[in-house]
C-alpha positions in Angstrom: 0.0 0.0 0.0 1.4 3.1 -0.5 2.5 5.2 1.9 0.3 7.5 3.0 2.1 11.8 3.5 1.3 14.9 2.2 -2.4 15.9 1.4 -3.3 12.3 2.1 -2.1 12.4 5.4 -3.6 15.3 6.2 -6.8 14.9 5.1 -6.9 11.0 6.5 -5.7 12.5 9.8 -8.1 15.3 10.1 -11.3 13.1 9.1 -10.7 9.8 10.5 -9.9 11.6 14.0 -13.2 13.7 13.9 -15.4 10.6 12.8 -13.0 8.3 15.4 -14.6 10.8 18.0 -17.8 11.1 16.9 -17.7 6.7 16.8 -16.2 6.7 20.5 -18.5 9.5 21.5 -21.5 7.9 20.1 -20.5 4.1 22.1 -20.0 6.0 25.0 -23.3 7.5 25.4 -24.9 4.5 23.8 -23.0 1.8 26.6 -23.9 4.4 29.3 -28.0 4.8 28.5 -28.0 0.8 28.0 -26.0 0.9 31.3 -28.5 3.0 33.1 -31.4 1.7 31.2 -30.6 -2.3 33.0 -29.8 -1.0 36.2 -32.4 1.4 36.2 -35.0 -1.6 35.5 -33.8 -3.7 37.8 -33.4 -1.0 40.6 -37.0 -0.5 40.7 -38.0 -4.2 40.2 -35.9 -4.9 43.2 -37.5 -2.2 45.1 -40.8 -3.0 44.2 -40.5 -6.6 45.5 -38.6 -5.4 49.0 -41.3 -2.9 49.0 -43.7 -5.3 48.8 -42.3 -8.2 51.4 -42.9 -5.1 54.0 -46.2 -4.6 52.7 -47.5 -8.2 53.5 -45.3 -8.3 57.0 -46.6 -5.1 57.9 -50.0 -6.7 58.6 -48.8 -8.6 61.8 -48.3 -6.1 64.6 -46.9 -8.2 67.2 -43.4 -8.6 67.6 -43.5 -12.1 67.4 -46.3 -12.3 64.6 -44.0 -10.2 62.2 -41.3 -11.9 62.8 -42.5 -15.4 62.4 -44.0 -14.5 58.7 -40.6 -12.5 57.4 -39.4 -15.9 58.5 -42.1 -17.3 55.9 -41.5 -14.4 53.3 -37.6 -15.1 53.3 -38.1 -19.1 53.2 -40.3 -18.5 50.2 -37.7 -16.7 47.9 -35.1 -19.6 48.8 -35.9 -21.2 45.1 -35.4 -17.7 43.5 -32.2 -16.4 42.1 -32.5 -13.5 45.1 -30.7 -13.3 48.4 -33.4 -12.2 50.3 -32.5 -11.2 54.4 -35.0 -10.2 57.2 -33.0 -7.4 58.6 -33.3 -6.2 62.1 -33.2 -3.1 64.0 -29.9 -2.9 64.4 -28.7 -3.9 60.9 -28.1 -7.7 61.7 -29.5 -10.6 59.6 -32.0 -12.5 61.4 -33.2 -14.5 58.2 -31.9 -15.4 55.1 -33.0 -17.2 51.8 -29.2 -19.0 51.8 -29.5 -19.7 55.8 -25.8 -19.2 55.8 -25.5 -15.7 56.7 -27.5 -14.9 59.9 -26.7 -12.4 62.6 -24.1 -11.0 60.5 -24.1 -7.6 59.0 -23.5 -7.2 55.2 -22.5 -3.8 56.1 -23.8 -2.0 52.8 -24.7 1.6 53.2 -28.4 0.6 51.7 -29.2 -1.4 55.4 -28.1 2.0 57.5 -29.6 4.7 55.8 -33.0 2.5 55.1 -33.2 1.7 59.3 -32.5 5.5 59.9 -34.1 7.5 57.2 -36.9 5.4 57.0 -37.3 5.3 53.4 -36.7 2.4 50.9 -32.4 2.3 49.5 -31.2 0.8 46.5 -27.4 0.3 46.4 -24.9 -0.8 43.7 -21.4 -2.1 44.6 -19.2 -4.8 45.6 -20.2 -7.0 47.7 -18.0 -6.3 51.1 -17.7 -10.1 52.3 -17.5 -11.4 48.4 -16.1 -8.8 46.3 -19.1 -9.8 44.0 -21.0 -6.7 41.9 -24.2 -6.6 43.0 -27.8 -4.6 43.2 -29.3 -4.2 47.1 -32.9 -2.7 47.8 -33.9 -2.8 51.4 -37.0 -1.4 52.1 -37.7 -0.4 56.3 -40.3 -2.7 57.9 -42.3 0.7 59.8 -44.8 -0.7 62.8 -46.9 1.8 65.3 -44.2 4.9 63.7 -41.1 2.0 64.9 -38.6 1.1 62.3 -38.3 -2.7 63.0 -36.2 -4.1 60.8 -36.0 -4.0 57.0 -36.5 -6.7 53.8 -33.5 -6.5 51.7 -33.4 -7.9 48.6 -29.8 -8.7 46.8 -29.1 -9.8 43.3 -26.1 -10.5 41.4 -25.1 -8.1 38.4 -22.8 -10.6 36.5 -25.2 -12.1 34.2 -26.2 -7.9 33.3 -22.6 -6.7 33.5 -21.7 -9.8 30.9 -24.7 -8.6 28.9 -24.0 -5.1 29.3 -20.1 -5.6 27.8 -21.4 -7.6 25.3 -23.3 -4.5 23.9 -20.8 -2.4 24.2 -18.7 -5.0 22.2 -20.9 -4.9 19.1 -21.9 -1.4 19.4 -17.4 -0.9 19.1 -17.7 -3.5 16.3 -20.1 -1.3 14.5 -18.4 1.4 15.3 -15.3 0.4 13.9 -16.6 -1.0 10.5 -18.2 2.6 10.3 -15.2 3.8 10.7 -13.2 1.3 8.3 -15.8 2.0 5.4 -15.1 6.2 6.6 -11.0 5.2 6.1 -11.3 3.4 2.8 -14.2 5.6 1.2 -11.5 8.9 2.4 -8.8 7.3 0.8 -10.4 6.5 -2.6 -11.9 10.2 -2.7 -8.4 11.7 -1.7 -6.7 9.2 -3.9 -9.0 10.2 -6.7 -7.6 14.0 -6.2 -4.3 13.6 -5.1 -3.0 11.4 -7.8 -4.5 13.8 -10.8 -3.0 16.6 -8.9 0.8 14.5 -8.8 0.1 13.7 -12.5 -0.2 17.4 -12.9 2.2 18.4 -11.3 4.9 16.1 -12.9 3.5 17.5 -16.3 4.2 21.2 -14.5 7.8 20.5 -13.6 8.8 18.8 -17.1 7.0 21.9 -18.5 9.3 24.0 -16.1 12.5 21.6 -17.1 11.8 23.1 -21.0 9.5 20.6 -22.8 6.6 23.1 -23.9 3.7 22.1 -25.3 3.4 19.0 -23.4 -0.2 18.2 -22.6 -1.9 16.2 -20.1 -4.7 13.9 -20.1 -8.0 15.0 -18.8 -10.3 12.5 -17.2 -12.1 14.3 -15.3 -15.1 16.7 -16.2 -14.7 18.6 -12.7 -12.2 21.3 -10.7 -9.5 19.0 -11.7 -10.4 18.6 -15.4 -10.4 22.9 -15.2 -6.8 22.9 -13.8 -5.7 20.1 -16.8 -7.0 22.5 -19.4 -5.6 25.7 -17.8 -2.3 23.9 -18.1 -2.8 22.4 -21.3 -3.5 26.1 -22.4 -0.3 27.5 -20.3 1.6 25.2 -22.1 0.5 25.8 -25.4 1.2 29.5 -24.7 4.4 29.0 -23.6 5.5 26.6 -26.3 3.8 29.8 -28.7 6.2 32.2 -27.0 9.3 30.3 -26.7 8.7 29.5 -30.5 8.4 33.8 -31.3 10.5 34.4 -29.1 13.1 32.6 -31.1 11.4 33.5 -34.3 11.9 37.9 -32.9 15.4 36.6 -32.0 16.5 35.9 -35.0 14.5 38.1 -37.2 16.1 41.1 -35.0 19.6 39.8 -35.5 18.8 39.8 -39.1 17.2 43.0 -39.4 19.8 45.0 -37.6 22.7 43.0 -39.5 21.3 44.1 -43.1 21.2 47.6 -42.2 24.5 47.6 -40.6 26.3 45.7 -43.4 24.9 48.2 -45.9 26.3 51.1 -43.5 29.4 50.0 -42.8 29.8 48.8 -46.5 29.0 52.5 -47.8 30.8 54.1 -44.5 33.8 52.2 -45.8 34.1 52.5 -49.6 33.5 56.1 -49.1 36.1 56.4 -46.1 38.5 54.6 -48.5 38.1 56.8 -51.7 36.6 54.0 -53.5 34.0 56.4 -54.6 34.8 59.8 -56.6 31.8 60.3 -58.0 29.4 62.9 -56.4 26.5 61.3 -57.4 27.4 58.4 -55.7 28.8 59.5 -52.8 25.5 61.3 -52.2 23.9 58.1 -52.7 25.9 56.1 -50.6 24.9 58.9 -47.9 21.6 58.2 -48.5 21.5 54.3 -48.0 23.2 55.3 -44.6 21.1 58.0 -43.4 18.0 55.8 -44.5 19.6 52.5 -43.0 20.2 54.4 -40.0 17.0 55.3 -39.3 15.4 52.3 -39.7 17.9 50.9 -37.2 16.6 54.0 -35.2 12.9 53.3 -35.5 13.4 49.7 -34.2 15.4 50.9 -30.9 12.6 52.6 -30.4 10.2 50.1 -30.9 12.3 47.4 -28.8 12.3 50.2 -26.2 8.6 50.8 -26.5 8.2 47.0 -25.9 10.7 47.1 -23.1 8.7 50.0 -21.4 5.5 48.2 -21.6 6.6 44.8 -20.1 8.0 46.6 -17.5 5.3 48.9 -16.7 7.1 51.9 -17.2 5.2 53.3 -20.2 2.9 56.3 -19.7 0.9 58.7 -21.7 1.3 62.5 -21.4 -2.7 63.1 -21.5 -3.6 66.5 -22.9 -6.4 67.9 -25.2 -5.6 66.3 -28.7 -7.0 67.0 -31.9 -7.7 63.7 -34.0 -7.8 64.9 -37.5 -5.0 66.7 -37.2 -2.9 64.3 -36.3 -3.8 61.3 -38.8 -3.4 64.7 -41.3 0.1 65.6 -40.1 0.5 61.8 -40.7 -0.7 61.0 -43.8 1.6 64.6 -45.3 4.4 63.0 -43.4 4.4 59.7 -45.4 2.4 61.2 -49.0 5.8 62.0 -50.7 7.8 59.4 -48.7 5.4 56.4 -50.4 4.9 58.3 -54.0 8.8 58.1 -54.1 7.9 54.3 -53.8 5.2 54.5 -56.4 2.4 54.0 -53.9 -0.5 56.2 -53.8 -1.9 57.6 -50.7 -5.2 59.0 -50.3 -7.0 61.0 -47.4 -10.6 61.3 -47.2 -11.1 64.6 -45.5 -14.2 64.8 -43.5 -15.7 68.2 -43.3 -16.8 67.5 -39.3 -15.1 68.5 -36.7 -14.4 66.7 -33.4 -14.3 67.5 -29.8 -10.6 67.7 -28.6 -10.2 64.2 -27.7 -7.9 63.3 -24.2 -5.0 61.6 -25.2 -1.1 62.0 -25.9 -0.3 63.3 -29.5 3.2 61.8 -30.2 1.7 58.5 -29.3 -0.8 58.8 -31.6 1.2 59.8 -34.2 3.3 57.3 -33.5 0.5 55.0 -33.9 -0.6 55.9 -37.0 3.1 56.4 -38.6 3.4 52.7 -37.4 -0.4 51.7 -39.1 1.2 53.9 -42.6 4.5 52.0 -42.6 3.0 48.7 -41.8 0.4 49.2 -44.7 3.0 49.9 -47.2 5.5 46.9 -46.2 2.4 44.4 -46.4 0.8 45.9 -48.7 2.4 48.0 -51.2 2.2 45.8 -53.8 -1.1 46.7 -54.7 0.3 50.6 -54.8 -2.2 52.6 -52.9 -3.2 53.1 -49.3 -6.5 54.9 -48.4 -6.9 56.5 -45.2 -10.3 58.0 -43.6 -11.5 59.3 -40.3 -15.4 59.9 -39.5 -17.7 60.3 -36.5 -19.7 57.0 -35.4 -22.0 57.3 -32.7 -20.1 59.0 -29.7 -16.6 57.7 -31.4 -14.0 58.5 -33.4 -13.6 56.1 -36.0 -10.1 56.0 -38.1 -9.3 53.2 -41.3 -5.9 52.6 -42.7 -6.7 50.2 -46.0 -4.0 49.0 -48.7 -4.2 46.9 -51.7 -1.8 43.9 -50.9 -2.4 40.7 -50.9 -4.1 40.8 -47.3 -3.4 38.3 -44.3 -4.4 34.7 -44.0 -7.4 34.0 -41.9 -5.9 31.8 -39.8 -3.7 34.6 -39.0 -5.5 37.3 -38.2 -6.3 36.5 -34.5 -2.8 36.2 -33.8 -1.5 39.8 -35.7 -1.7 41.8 -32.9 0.7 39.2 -30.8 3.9 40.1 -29.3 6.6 38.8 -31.6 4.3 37.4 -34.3 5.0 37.9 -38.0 2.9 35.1 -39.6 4.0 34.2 -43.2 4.8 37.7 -44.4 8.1 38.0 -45.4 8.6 41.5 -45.0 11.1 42.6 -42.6 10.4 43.8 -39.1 10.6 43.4 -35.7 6.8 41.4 -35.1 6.0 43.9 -31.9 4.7 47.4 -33.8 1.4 46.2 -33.9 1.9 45.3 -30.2 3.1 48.4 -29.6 0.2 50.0 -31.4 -2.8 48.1 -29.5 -1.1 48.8 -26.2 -1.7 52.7 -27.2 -4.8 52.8 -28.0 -5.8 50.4 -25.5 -4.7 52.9 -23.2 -6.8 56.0 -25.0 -9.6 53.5 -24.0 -10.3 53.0 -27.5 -9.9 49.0 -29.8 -7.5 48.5 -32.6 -8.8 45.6 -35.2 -7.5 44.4 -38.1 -9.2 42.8 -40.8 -9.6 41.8 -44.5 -11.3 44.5 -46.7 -13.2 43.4 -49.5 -12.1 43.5 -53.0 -8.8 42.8 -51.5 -6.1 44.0 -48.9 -5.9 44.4 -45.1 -7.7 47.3 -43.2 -7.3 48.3 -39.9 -9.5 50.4 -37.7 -9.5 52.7 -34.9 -11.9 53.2 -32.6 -11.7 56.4 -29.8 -14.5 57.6 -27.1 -15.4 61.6 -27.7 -14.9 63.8 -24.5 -18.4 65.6 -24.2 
């Protein structure tokens, strides 16, 4: 059997020593009501018949009269199983059933306190001459207001002690198998917990050794089965994030490497005379100034991420207008993307909004992110429409291109820290992150979606300040 510790213990302990309590209780009480319900009966059976000897003596007045007929009364019980002794006034036997105990006191309190009080006794004890437990009534023998003597019944107890034990035996015994099926129906039901939870938690530790995406079996449709698929899911999640992780890992070391290499290539030739021309020194000057800030805009989104993980990034709430930032945005980027043959359209809209709260640069950070993003996915399709409108009591901005647009099996997981999907555009997989974190915190939803007719579309979603 195996050895019972931990959770088992405890519970086994705690259980089993209330219901071993409640058993032993419960025999207790139960051996001392069947106890006092015997002694109780015979008490006053015993009584009533040394209650009743005086009775029929009490007829005769004269000395001699009485006494001749408690002789009768006592020679009469000699065939019962009674000891019963004519007792006289000063607590000697002066007839008995057995005939072998006359003129000697049995010196039981039940004789004294019956001759002096006047009033029938019933005693339980050891006999003083015998050591044997027994059951005395003597009931005083009252003539012309004289106590004369008393009729004293005695009876032995073994025959009801032997019963009484024998009781007490079987109601133990019962107590004891209800407390055997308690142990055994404890064990199964802690077994039945314990051992999914040790299953578990071996799954947890070779989860916490490296081996993600491990899953455990669930058997149970219960708090247990909960705790299998909230592990299941941890793992799955982790064995996702270990997985970008490794996939933002090496992406990063590639992305900063090609912009490097072309740098230092350029920095080089150009250091080294290699290039004369103006032309293309001017152009080698560009690649590095371009390269460099691309480098530059992913520092800043690593450090963005970094800030957010950490809980270190804030907003700088003031009164913000909306339209004029997506505008400032979409001028920013207009010549930028028709130097890449990409066509970007603004569809003004002639309301005006309420200063919304928020943080400008993030914002604009926000939709510079949205603008890049559209024309690395999607500038194939060489346009990119932009519109802002009211809706309700929001603010409503779309960012739409042409490309080819994202898997559908994707698209829950775009927004995901690290997650790049099958595009094979370059980038860090975290400015999308970056971006929902904003505008989570302007208390506004970022979604991204398919358009129809083709190409992704994304859209914002703010609360007006009224």
């Amino acid at each position: 059997m195996r050895k019972i510790k931990g959770i088992r213990k405890r519970w086994m302990m705690n259980s089993i020593s209330v219901v071993l309590f409640i058993v032993l209780l419960a025999v207790a009480a139960f051996s001392a009501a069947m106890g006092s319900y015997y002694y109780t009966t015979m008490s006053n059976a015993l009584r009533s018949k040394a209650e009743g000897g005086v009775r029929a003596i009490r007829t005769y007045q004269s000395e001699s009269r009485y006494y001749q007929y408690a002789r009768s009364v006592v020679s009469d019980a000699a065939g019962e199983q009674l000891e019963v002794e004519f007792i006289d006034a000063i607590g000697l036997i002066r007839f008995s059933s057995s005939d072998l105990t006359a003129f000697r006191s049995p010196g039981t309190p039940d004789i004294a306190k019956a001759l002096s009080e006047g009033k029938t006794q019933v005693w339980i004890g050891s006999d003083p001459s015998t050591g044997e437990h027994i059951l005395a009534a003597s009931a005083p023998l009252t003539i012309n207001g004289r106590v004369m003597g008393a009729m004293r019944y005695v009876t032995s107890l073994k025959n009801v002690d032997r019963q009484i034990i024998i009781i007490i035996a079987m109601a133990l015994g019962i107590g004891l198998v209800i407390l055997a099926i308690v142990y055994f129906s404890n064990l199964y039901f802690v077994t039945s917990i314990v051992d999914p939870v040790l299953g578990i938690t071996d799954v947890a530790k070779r989860i916490a050794a490296g081996s993600y995406g491990v899953q455990i079996e669930k058997r149970y449709d219960d708090e247990i089965g909960d705790l299998t698929d909230a592990l299941n899911d941890m793992s799955l999640k982790i064995k996702q994030a270990e997985s970008m992780k490794n996939e933002f890992i090496s992406s990063v070391s590639h992305e900063l490497r090609t912009p490097l290499t072309a740098i230092n290539g350029w920095a080089e030739t150009i250091m080294n005379g290699e290039v004369r021309d103006a032309g293309d020194v001017k152009k080698g000057m560009g690649i590095i100034v371009s390269e460099a800030r691309r480098l530059t805009n992913m520092v800043e989104e690593l450090l963005e991420f970094s800030r957010i993980q950490d809980g270190r990034f804030t907003l700088s709430i003031e009164p913000m207008d909306i339209k004029a930032e997506l505008e400032d945005a979409v001028y920013t980027y207009r010549e930028f993307f028709r130097r890449e043959g990409i066509e970007l359209n603004h569809s003004d809209c002639e309301n005006e909004f309420p200063p919304l709260s928020g943080d400008p640069e993030r914002m604009r950070q926000v939709f510079s992110n949205l603008l890049d993003n559209a024309a690395k996915h999607g500038g194939s399709g060489k346009r990119i429409d932009t519109a802002i409108f009211p809706e309700g009591d929001q603010v409503v901005i779309t960012v739409r291109d042409y490309g080819p647009g994202i898997p559908e099996e994707e698209l829950p997981h775009v927004k995901y820290k690290f997650y790049k999907g099958s595009s094979k555009a370059r980038g860090s997989g975290i400015g999308l992150a970056v971006c929902d974190e904003i505008v989570g915190r302007h208390n506004g939803t970022l979604e991204i979606g398919n358009a129809e007719g083709g190409g992704c579309i994304v859209t914002i979603r703010l609360p007006v300040s009224t």
